[in-house]
C-alpha positions in Angstrom: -194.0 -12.6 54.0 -191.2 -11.6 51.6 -192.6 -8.2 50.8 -192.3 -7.8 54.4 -189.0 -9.7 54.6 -187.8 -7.1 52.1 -189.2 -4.0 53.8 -186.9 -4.6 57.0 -184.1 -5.4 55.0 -184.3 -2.3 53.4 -185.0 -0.3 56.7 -181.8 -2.0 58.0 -179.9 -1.2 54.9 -181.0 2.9 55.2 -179.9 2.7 58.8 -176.3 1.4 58.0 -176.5 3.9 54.8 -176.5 7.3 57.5 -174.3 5.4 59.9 -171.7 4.9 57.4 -172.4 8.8 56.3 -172.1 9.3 60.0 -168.9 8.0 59.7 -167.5 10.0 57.1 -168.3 13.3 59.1 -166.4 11.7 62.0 -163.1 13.3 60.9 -164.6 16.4 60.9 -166.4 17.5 64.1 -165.0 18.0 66.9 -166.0 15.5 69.6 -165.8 18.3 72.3 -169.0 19.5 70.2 -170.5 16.3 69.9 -169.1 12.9 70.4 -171.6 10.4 69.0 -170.1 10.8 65.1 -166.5 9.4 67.1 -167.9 6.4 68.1 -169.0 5.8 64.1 -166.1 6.9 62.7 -164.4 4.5 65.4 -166.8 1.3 63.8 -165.9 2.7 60.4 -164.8 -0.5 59.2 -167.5 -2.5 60.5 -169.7 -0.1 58.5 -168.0 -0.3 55.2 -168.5 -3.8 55.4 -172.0 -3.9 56.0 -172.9 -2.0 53.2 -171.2 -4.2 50.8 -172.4 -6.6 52.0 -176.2 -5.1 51.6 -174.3 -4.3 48.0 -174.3 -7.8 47.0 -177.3 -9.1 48.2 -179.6 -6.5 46.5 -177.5 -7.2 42.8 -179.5 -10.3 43.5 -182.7 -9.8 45.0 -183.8 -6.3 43.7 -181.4 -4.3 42.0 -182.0 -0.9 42.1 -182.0 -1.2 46.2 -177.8 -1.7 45.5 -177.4 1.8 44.3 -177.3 3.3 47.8 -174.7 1.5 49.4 -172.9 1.3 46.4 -172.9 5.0 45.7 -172.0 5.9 49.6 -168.9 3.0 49.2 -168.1 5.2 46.5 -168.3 8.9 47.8 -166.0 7.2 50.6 -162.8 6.4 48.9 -160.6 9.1 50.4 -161.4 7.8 53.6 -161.5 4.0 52.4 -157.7 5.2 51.0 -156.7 5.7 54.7 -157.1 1.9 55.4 -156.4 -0.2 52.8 -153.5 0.4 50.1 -153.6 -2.0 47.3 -150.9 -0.4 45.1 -148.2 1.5 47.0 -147.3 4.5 45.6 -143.7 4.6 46.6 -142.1 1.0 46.9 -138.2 -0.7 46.3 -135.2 0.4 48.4 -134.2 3.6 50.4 -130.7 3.0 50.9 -130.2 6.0 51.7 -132.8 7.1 53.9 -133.7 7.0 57.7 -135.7 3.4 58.8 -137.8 4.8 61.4 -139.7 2.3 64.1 -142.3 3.1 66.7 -143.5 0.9 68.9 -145.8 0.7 71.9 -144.3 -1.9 74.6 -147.4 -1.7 77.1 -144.9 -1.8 79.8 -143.4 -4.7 78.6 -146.2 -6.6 80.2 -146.8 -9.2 77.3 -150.5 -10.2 76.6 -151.3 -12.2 79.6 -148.4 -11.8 81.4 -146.4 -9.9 83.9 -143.8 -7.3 83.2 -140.5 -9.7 82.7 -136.9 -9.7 81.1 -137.8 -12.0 78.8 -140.2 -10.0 77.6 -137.9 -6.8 77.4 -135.1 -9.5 75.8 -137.5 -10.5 72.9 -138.2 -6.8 71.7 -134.5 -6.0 72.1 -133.9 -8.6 69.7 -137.0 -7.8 67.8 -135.4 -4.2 67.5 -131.7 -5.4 67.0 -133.4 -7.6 63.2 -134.7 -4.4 62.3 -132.0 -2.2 63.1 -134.1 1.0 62.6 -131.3 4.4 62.8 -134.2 6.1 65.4 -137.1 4.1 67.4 -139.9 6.0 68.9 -141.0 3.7 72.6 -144.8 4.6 73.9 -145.3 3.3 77.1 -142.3 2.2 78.4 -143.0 2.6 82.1 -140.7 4.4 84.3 -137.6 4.8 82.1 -135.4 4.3 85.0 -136.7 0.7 85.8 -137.5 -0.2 82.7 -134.2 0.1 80.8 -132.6 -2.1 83.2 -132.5 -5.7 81.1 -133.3 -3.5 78.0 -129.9 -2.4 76.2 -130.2 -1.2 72.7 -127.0 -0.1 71.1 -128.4 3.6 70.9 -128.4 6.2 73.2 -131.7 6.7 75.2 -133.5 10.4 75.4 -136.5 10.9 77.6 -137.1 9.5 80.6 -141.0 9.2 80.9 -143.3 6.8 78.7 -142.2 8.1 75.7 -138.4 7.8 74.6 -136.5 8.1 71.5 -133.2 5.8 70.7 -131.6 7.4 67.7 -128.3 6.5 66.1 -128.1 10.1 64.9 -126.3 13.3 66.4 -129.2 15.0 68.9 -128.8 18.8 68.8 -132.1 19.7 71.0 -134.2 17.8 72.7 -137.8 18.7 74.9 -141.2 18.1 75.7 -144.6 18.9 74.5 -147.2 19.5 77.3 -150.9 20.5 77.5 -153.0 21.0 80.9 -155.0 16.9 80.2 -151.4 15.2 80.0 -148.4 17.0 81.5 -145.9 15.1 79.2 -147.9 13.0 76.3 -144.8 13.7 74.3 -141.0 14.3 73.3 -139.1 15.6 70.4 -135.6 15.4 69.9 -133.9 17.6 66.8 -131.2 15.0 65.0 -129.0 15.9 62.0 -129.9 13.9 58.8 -128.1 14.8 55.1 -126.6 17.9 56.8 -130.3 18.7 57.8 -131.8 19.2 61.2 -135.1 17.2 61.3 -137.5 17.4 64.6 -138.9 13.8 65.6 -142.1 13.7 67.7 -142.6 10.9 70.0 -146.1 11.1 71.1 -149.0 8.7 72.7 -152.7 10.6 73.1 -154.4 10.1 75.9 -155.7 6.4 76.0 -159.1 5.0 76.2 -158.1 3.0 79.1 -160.0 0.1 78.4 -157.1 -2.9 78.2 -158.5 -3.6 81.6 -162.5 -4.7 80.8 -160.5 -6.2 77.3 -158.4 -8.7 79.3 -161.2 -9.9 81.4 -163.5 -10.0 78.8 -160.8 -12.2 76.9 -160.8 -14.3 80.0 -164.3 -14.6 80.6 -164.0 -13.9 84.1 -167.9 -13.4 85.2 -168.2 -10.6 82.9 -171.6 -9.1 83.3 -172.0 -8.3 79.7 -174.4 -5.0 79.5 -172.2 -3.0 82.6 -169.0 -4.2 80.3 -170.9 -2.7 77.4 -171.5 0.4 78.9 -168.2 1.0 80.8 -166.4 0.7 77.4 -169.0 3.4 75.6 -168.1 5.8 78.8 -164.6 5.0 78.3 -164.9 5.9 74.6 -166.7 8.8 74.9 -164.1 10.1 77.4 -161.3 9.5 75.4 -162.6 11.1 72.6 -163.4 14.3 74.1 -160.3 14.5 76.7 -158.0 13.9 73.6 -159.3 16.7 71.9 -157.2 19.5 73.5 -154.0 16.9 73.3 -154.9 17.1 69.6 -154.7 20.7 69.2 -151.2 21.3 71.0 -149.8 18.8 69.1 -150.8 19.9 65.7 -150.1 23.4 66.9 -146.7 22.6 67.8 -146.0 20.8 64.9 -147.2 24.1 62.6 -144.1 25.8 64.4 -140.9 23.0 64.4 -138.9 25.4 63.0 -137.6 21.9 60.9 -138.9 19.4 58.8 -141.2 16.7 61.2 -141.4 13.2 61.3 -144.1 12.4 64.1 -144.5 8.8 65.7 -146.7 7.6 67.9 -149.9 5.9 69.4 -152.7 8.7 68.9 -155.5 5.8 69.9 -157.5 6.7 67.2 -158.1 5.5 63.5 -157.9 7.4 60.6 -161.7 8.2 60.3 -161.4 10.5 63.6 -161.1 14.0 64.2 -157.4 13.6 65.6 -156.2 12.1 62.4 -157.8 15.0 60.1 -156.5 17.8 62.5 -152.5 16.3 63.0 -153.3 15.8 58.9 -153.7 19.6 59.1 -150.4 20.5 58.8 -150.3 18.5 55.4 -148.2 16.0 56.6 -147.9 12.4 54.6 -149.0 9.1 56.4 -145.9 6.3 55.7 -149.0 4.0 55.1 -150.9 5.4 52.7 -147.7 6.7 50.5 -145.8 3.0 50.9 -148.1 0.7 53.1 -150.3 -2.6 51.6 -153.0 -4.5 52.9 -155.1 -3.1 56.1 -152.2 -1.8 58.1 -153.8 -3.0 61.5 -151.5 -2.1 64.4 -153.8 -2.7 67.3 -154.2 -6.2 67.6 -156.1 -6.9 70.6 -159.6 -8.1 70.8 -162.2 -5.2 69.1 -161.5 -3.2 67.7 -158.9 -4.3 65.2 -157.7 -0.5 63.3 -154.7 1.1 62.9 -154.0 3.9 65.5 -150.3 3.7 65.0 -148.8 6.3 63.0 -145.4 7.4 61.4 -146.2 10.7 59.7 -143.9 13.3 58.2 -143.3 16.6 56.5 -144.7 16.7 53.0 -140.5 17.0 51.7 -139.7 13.5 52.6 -140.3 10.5 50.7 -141.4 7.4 52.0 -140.5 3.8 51.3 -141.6 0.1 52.4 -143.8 0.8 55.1 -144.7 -2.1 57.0 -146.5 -3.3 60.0 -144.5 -6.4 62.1 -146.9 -9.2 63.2 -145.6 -10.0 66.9 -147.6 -10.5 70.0 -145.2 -9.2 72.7 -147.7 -6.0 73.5 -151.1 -5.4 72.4 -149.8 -2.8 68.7 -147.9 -4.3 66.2 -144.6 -2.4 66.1 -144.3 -0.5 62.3 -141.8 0.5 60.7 -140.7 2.9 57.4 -137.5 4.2 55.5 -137.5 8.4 55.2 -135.6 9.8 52.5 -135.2 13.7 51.7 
């Protein structure tokens, strides 16, 4: 019975082994090709987990078993490095840099709750303690309704779900387009240090699923294999849709004419092809260069990852990146000082 007991421990263990390898490959095909390695890069951290888990429980029970997870844990640091920071490499004050927010509002429509002032007057005041010089808003509705009740001391550019409220002197301001999403972002030129720098505002197409989330949080007669499988359809959409919104954006970040800093919600986590392709254009992540702990900036239900992002070009510096813990939509808003 325990030799047996053993034997499917170990089958397990090999089959979280190649998921977790799966995993690692996720950032590097294309899910237009094929989309299963998306969905295991997506439960990345589930994986990792698992197999340290196995990890400990063979250093007891038979040793030698250990050395696979232990040596795939290992192989995946660079990737591990993407979630969890431990020791900062760039932390203390930026006095003299840019503190850059961006923020998804969901509409203002709190958790569990309708769109309402109060909701709008809370992140005002959220912003206001910060006092970031340029915030980067992901869906904030229709811009013209919405910014009635909401009055930042900044002026407003855009006028879709993406806006920009920046402190700093706009030279130029547009769009970027692609034939999925007609306007999944905005970029507005400001002059910083007597530079121009070109801020991207961007939020990749969604997986759409806050919908079977909220329900399933409510428990409202959820039938629980047609929820499972509307959420892996979802998935798999998003992944391969977002592709082509991945593409433009990296390609017209390749040609700002100025040093980047890119915000947004890209709905994906580090281990995913988006990530590695934006990446691309050698950018650095505010998280990994001055970030601690998990960086989680989706909070609702499953899965828990970050997939909020303030990136920039590789001349900036970056300093005390961090994530705010507040529950008026379902990301965290984060927030990081740039300094050239």
């Amino acid at each position: 019975m325990q030799k047996l007991f053993i034997k499917l421990l170990w089958t397990l263990n090999l089959a979280v082994a190649i998921s977790l390898l799966a995993a690692f490959l996720s950032p590097l095909i294309n899910p237009k090709q094929v989309s299963l390695f998306a969905f295991f890069g997506l439960s990345y951290p589930i994986l990792l987990y698992l197999n340290l888990a196995f990890v400990v429980f063979w250093l007891f029970a038979k040793r030698k078993f250990a050395i696979l997870s232990l040596l795939l844990v290992l192989a995946g640091y660079p990737l591990l490095h993407r979630y969890v920071q431990v020791f900062p490499v760039t932390t203390g004050a930026a006095d003299k840099g840019l503190k850059v927010m961006s923020y998804n509002v969901r509409s203002f429509h709190q958790l569990g709750r309708k769109n309402s002032n109060s909701t709008k007057t809370a992140i005002v005041n959220l912003v206001e303690r910060q006092n970031p010089d340029i915030v980067c808003f992901q869906e904030f509705g229709k811009a013209k309704n919405n910014v009635n009740g909401f009055k930042l001391d900044m002026p407003l550019y855009g006028q879709g779900e993406n806006i920009i409220y920046t402190r700093l002197k706009v030279v130029k301001q547009g769009i970027v387009i692609s034939r999925e999403d007609k306007k999944f972002g905005i970029y507005v030129d400001v002059l910083f240090n007597s530079d121009t720098v070109r801020v991207f505002n961007v939020q990749l197409l969604s997986y759409s699923v806050s919908n079977e989330l909220e329900l399933y949080d409510k428990k409202e007669h959820v039938n629980r294999k047609r929820f499972i499988f509307s959420i892996a359809a979802k998935l798999n959409s998003g992944f391969t849709r977002r592709v082509h919104e991945t593409e433009v954006l990296t390609h017209v970040i390749s040609r700002s004419p100025h040093a980047v800093i890119v915000c947004g919600d890209f709905n994906d986590p580090p281990a995913s092809y988006t990530y590695q392709k934006v990446m691309s254009n050698k950018l650095k992540d505010a998280f990994i260069e001055s970030g601690s702990g998990l960086g989680i900036t989706y909070s609702w239900t499953f899965p828990k990852v970050r997939i909020d992002y303030i990136l920039t070009s590789p001349e900036f510096e970056l300093y005390n990146y961090h994530v705010i813990k507040s529950d008026l939509s379902d990301h965290f808003p984060v927030t990081a000082y740039v300094v050239k």
